[in-house]
C-alpha positions in Angstrom: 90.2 -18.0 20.8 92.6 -16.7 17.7 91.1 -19.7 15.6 87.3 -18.6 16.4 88.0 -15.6 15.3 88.6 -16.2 11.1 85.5 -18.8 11.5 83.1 -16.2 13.1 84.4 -13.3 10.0 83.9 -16.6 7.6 80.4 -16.8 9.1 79.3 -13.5 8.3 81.0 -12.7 5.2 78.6 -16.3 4.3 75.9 -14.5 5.7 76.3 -11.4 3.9 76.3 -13.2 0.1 74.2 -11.2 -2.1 71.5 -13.6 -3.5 72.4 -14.2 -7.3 70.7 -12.3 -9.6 69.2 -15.4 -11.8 67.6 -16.3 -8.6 66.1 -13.0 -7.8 64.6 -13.0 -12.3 63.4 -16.3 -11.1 61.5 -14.6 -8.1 60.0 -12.6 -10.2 58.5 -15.2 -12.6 57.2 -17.5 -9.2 59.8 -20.5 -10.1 62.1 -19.1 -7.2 61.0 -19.2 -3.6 63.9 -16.9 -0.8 65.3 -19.1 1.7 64.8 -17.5 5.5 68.0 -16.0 5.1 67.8 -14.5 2.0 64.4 -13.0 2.6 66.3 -11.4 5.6 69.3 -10.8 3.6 66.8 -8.6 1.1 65.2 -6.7 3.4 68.9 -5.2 4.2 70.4 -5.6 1.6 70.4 -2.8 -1.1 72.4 -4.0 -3.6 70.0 -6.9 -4.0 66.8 -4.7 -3.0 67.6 -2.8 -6.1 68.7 -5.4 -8.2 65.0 -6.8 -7.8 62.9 -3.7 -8.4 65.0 -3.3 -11.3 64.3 -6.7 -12.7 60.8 -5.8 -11.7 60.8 -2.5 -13.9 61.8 -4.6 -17.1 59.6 -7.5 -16.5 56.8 -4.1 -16.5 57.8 -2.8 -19.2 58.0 -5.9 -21.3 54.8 -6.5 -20.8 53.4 -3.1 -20.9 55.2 -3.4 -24.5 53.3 -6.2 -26.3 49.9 -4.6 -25.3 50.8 -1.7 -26.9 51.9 -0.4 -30.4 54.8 1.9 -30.5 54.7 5.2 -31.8 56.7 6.2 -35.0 60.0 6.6 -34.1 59.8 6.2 -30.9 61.6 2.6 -31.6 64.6 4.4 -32.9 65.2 6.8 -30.0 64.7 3.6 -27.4 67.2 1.3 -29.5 69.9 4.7 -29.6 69.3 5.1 -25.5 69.5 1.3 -24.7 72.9 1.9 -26.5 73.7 4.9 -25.5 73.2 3.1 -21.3 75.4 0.3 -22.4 78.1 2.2 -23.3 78.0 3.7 -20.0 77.8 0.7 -18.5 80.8 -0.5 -20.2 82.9 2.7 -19.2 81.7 2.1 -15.6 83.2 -1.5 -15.8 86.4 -0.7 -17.4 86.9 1.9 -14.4 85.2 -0.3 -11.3 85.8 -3.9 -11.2 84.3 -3.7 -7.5 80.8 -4.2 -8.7 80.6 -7.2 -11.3 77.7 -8.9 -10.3 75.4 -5.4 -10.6 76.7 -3.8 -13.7 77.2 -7.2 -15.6 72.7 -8.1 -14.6 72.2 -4.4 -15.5 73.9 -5.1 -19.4 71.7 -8.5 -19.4 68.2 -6.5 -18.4 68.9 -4.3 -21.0 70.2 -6.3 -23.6 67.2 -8.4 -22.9 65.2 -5.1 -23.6 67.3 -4.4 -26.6 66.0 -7.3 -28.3 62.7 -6.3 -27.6 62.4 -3.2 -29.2 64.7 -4.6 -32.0 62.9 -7.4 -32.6 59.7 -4.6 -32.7 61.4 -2.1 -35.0 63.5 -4.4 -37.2 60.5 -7.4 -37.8 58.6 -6.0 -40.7 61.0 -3.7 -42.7 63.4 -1.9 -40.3 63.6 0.9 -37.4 63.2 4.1 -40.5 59.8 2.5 -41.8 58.5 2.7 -38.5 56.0 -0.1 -36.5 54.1 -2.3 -38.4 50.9 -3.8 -37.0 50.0 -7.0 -38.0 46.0 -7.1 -37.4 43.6 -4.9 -39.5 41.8 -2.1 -38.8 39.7 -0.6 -41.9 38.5 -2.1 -44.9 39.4 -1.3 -48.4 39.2 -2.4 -52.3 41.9 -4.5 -53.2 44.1 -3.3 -55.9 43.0 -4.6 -59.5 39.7 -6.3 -57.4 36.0 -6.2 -58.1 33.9 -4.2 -55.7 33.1 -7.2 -53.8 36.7 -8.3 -52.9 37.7 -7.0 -50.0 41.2 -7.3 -47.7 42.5 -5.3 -44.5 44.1 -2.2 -45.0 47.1 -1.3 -43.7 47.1 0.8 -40.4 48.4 4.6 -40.0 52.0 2.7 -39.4 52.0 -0.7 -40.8 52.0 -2.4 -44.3 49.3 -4.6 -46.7 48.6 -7.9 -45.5 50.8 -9.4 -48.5 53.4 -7.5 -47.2 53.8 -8.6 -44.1 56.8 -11.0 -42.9 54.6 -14.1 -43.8 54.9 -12.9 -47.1 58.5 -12.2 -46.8 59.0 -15.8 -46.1 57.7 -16.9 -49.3 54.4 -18.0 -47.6 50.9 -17.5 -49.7 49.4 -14.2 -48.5 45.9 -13.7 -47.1 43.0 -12.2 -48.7 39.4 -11.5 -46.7 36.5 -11.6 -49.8 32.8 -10.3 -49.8 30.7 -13.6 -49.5 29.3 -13.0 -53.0 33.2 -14.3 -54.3 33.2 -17.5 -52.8 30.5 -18.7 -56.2 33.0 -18.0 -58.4 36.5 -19.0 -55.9 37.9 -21.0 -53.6 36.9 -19.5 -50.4 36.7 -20.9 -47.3 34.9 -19.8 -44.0 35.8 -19.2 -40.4 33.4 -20.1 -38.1 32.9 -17.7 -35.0 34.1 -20.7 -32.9 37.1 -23.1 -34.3 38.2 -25.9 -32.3 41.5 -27.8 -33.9 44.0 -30.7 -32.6 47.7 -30.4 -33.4 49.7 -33.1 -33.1 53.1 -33.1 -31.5 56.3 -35.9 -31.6 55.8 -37.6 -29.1 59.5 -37.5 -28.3 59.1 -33.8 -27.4 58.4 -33.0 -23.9 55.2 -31.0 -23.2 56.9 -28.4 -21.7 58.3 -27.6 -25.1 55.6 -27.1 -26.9 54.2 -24.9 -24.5 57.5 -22.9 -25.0 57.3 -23.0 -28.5 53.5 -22.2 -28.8 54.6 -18.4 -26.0 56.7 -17.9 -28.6 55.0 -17.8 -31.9 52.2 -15.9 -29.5 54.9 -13.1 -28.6 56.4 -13.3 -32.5 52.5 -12.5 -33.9 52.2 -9.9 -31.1 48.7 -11.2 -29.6 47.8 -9.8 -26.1 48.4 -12.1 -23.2 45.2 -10.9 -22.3 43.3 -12.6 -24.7 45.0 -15.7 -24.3 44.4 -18.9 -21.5 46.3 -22.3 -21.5 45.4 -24.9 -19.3 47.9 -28.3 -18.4 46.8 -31.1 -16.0 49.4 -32.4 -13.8 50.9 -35.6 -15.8 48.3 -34.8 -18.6 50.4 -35.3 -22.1 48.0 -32.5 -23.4 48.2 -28.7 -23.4 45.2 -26.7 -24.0 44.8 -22.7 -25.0 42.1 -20.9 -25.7 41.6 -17.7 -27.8 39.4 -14.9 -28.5 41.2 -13.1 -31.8 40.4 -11.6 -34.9 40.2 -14.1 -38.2 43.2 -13.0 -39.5 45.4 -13.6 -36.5 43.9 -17.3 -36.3 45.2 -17.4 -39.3 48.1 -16.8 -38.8 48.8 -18.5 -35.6 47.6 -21.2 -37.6 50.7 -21.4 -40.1 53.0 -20.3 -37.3 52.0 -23.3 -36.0 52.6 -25.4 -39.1 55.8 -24.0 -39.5 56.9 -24.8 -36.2 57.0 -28.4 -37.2 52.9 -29.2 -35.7 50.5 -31.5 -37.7 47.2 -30.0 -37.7 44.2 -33.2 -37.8 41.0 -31.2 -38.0 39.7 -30.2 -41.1 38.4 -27.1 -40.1 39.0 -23.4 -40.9 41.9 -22.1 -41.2 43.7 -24.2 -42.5 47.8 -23.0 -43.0 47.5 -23.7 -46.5 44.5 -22.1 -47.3 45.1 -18.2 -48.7 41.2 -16.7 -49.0 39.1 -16.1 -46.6 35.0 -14.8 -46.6 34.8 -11.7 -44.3 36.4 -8.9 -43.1 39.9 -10.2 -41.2 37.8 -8.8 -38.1 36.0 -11.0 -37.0 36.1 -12.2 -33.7 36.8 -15.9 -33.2 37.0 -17.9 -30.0 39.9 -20.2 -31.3 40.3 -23.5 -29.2 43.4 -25.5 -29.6 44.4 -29.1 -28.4 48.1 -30.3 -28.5 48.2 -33.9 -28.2 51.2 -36.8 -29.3 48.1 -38.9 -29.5 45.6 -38.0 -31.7 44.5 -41.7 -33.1 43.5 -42.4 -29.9 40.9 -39.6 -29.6 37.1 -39.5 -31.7 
């Protein structure tokens, strides 16, 4: 009976093992599913109860973030709180070594968070400048330009097109032209529907370039909302579907150049082309085909 003892605390200390906290992040995204135990563990469990809503919270406000444009400033005061938290968290840590696992996924969340907004108030000049929106939203005479050559306008916090971090990469910058200029230049036309193949190495896994193509998505800010992809099970082919402005096919376009894609259709846009007939506006339902095959297809 003295030996049982030891084996039965062993049992339920087992028992009592908070679940880890990549596991409960995993939850969240749907690659995770709780074991029996651990969906009973959670329903007692506050550590982990907490742990999970708090994951929940940032995974929110993530995407709550890249659906919306932040204010003036209001990056600033978010990048001095997250740092103003951490601080606190490191105090905390320094005087508590109790609670490693929940302070230590706290710092991650947020530094996770951090990033975010730095990577919002830091990408096109710097947190004093304020946000700078990529798409255009009024039209105006170019500078030194005829009346019929037109480009975006910057927003009430963003930049000129030739300003923005395409340009500060020593890539061409865009210009949108009244048709009349495209007698006299070379402009070229995007048609309200533009279906392209890019061709990946075919010693890149699929799930890669899916990776790849979230992230230039999430680096050009487009909504999730107007984006769809679509992979068959053991297809070698990923397929996404847009419904964007002109100028942000544009740009995913050379994004997608740049990320090391070979684009085979000679359709508009094209990442080398600079000028552009219309507005930047216009709405385009953008089609894209990933394939390590393209001879193979007509």
């Amino acid at each position: 009976m003295a030996k049982s003892i030891p084996d039965e605390n062993q049992s339920a200390k087992a028992e009592n093992v908070c679940i880890a906290p990549e596991n409960l992040s995993a939850l969240i995204d749907g690659e995770y599913e709780l074991t029996p135990k651990e969906s009973e563990h959670l329903k007692h469990c506050k550590i982990c109860s907490a742990l999970l809503k708090s994951f929940q919270a940032v995974a929110d406000a993530v995407g709550k973030t890249l659906d919306f444009e932040c204010p003036e400033r209001l990056s600033e005061r978010l990048v001095l709180g997250v740092r103003e938290k951490l601080g606190r968290e490191e105090r905390k840590k320094a005087a508590d070594h109790r609670h490693f696992w929940s302070w230590a996924t706290r710092i991650a969340a947020m530094l996770v968070l951090l990033g975010l907004i730095g990577y919002f108030a830091f990408k096109d000049g710097g947190v004093a400048s304020g946000y700078k929106k990529a798409s255009p939203e009024e039209i105006v005479v170019a500078p030194g330009g005829s009346n019929a050559e037109w480009r975006p306008a910057p927003p009430k916090y963003g930049i000129d097109i030739t300003n923005t971090r395409l340009a500060a990469t020593n890539a061409p910058s865009v210009k949108f032209s009244d048709a009349a200029v495209a007698q006299v230049e070379k402009v070229a036309k995007i048609e309200p529907k533009v279906r392209q193949l890019w061709i990946y190495d075919r010693k890149q896994k699929l799930a890669d370039v899916e990776r790849t193509l979230r992230n230039v998505i999430g680096k050009l800010s487009i909504p999730w909302s107007s984006v769809k992809m679509n992979v068959s099970p053991g297809s070698t082919e990923l397929k996404a579907f847009f419904n964007i402005n002109s100028y942000q096919t544009v740009l995913l376009a050379r994004a997608l150049k740049d990320a090391g894609y070979s684009l085979v259709s000679p359709v508009q846009p094209q990442p080398e082309q600079t000028h552009f007939i219309g507005t930047g506006r216009e709405e385009i339902e953008y089609s894209l085909i990933f394939s390590p095959k393209a001879a193979d297809r007509k």
